[in-house]
N, C-alpha and C positions, 0 to 999 in steps of 0.2 A: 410295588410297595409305595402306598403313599405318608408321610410324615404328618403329623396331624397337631396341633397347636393347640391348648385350651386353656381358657381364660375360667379360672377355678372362684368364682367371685361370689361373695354372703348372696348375694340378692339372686343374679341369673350366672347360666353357664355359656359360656359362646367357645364353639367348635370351630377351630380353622382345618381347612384341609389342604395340602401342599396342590397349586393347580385349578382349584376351585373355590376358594377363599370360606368366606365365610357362611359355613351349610349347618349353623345350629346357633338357636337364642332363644334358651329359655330361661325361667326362674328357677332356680335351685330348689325346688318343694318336691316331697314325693308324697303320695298317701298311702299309706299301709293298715292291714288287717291285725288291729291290735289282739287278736287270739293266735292268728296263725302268723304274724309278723310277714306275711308275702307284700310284695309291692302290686300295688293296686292300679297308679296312673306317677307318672313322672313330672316335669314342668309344667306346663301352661297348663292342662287335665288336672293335675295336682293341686296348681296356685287357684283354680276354681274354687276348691274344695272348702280354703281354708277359712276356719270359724264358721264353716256349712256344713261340718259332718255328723252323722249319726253315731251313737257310742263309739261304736267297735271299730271305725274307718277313725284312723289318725292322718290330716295333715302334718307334717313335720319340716324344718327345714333344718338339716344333717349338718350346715355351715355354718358358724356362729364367729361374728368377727374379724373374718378373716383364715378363720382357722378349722380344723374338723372335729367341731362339734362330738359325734359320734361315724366314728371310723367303718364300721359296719353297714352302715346308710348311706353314706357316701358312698362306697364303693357299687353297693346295690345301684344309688342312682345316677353314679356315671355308667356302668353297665346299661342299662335302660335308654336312658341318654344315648349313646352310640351307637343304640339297636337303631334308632330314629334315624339315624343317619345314610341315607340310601347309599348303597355301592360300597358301602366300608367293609372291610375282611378283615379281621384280627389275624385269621391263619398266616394271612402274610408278614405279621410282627413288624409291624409299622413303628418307627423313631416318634416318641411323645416328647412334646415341650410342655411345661406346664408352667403358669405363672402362678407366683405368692408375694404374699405379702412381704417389705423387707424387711421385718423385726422377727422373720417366724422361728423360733427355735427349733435344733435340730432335731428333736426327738417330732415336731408338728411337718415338719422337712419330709425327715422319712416315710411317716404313716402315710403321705400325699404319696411317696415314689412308691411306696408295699401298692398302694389302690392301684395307683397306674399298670403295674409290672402284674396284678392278678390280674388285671384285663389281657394281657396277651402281647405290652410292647416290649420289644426289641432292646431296645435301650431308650433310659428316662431324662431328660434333663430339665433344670429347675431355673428360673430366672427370675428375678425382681419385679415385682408390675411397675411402679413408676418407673426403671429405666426400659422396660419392654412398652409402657403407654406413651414416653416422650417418642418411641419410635414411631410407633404410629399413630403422632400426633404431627409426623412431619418436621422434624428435631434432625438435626447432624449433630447428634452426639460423638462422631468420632473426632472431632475436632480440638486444640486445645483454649477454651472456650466455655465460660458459663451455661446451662441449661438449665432452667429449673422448670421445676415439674410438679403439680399438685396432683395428684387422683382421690378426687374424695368418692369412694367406692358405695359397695350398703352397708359393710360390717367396719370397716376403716378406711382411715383417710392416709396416705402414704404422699409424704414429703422428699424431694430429694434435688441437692444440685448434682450436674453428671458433667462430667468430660474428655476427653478422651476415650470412651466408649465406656466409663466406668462412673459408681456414685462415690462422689467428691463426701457427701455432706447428708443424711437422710433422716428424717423417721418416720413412728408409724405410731399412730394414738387407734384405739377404738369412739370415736366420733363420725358418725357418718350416716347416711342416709337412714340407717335403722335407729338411730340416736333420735333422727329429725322426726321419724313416724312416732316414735314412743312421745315424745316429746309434745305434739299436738295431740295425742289419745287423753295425756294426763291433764292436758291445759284444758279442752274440752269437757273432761272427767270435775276436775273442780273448779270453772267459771261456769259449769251449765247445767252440771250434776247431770249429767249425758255418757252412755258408754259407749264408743265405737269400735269396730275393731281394724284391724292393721290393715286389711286393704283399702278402709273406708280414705285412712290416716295419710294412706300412698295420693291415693286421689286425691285430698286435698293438697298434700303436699306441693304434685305438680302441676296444680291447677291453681293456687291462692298461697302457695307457699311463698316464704319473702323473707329478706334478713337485712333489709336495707332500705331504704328509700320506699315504703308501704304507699299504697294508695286505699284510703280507707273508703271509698267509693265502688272497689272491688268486692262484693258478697258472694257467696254461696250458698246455701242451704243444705244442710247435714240431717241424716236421718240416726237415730241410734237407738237403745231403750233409756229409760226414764231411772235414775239413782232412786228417786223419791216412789214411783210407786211402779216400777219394771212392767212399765207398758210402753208400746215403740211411739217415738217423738220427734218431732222438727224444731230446728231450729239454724237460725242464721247468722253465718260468722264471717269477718272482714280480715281481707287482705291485712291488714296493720293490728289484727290481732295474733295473726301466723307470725308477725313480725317480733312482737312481744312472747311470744312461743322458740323462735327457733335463734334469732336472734344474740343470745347467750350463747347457745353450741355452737353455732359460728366462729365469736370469741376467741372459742376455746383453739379452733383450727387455725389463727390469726396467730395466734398466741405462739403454736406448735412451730409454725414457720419461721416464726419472728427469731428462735432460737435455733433454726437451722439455720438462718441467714447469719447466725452471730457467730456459729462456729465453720461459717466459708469463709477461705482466703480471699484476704482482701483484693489483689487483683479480679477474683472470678466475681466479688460482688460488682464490682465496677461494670460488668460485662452485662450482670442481671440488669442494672439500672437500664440498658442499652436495650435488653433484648425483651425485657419483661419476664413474666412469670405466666407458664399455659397449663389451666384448670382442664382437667380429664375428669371422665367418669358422670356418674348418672346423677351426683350429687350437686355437680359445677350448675343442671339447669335449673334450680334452685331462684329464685330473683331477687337481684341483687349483689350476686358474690363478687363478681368482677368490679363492683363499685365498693363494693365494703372492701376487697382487697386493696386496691387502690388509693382512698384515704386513710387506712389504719399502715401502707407500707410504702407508701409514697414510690412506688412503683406501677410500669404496666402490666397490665393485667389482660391474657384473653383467652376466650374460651376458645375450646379445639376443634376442627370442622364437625367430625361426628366425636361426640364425647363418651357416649354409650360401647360404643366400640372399639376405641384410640388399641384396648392392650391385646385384644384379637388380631387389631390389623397390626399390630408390632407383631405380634405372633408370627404371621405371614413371612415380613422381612427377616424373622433369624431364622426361620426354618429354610430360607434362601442358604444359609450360613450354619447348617448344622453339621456340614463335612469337620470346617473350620473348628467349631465349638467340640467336637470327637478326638478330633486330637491335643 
């Protein structure tokens, strides 16, 4: 029986397996046959699809936020998901971890643990992603001892100080990577009267995206159709216009912190100043955060070896510790 870890996140899903780590990363998309509702193609197949399909093929993506969007799709696409996974056997009722977000209520709790428990596991457990991402971001959170921890995800950004193996201090706003794509769709929509769509939005994002310190010598070229007479168009955007685009949502995440660092006991802020603050998730590669965090908090700030993956490979280490967490 192997124990199996999954990082349940807006954007992509990543599979740990107890033994063999990390055997799945994909994007959370499925496409389906909108007459017969069957699943059609799952992640990467899927996230092809999307804004590419013919009528009757819908791309969708089931997670919204942080949370499950539509409970039914979900389940279908973690099913799917797990068939990808060579060597895996539900018959043997494998222990699942699943991470969530910390703000998620219990009623968005359970429908996560019903998905898990239809696929066939054993028994389900649920854990925070920031204190599961500071794990595997290389964090000793059992310590008595500040930790803070940012994951700005694709559907939310989750804040938290941790210590002693627990969050001292946390939240969770919807701002984050999918904030940042929508974000440069509409900034392009009205400075260029240009439409693109979401994956155009992704690419620019991690190619020119910026929230700090722009260099306007940085260009791109973007293809999209035309507002004015919907025929397809080019046109060319700068680094320090990404910046005037995402810039604001950033902010907003500066903001969010600023008030978790206000409601941490004052010893453990003392610790933060000492040890910094470490950005997780696919949002932290963004350019610039680590410097806009830094003069808006007058603290250190660093990104995590791998960021895309910090709360798979937390995953990993509690599934070391799921005897512990059983009883």
């Amino acid at each position: 029986m192997k124990d199996i870890g999954i990082d349940l996140g807006t954007a992509n899903i990543l599979v740990y397996v107890k033994g063999q780590g990390i055997v799945l990363n994909e994007p959370s998309v499925l496409a389906i046959d909108s007459e017969t509702k069957n699943v059609l193609a799952v992640g990467k197949e899927a996230n092809e699809m999307l804004g590419r399909t013919p009528g009757k093929v819908k791309a969708i993506k089931p997670l919204k936020d942080g949370v499950i969007a539509d409970f039914e799709y979900t389940e279908a696409m973690l099913t799917a998901m797990l068939k990808k996974v060579k060597g895996l056997r539900f018959w043997s009722k494998p222990r699942i971890l699943i991470c969530c977000p910390s703000n998620i209520t219990p009623v968005e709790k359970n429908a996560i643990k019903e998905a898990a428990e239809k696929l066939g596991a054993k028994k389900v457990f649920m854990d925070e992603e920031p204190k599961v991402a500071a794990l595997g971001a290389g964090m000793d959170i059992s310590r008595p001892g500040a930790n803070m921890v940012v994951d700005i995800g694709g559907g939310t950004t989750d804040i938290a100080v941790l210590s002693l193996g627990g969050i001292v201090s946390s939240s969770s706003i919807k701002v984050a990577g999918n904030t940042f794509d929508n974000a440069i769709v509409e900034y392009i929509k009205d400075k260029y009267k240009l439409l693109i769509g979401e994956r155009t939005a992704e690419d620019i994002k991690f190619n020119i995206g910026c929230v700090y310190k722009s260099d306007k010598n940085n260009i791109k070229e973007i293809k999209g159709r035309s507002l004015d007479n919907g025929l397809p168009h080019t046109v060319e955007i700068s680094e320090k216009e990404m910046e005037e685009a995402l810039a604001p949502h950033a902010m907003k995440i500066i903001r969010e912190v600023k008030k978790v660092l206000e409601e941490t006991p004052p010893e453990l802020s003392a610790d933060i100043v000492d040890k910094g603050i470490v950005l997780t998730g696919g949002g932290a590669l963004v350019k610039g955060f680590p410097q806009l965090f830094e003069k808006e908090l007058n603290v250190p700030v660093y990104i995590a070896e791998s960021p895309l993956t910090c709360v798979a490979e937390g995953c990993g280490i509690m599934l070391s510790h799921l005897n512990y967490l059983d009883r």
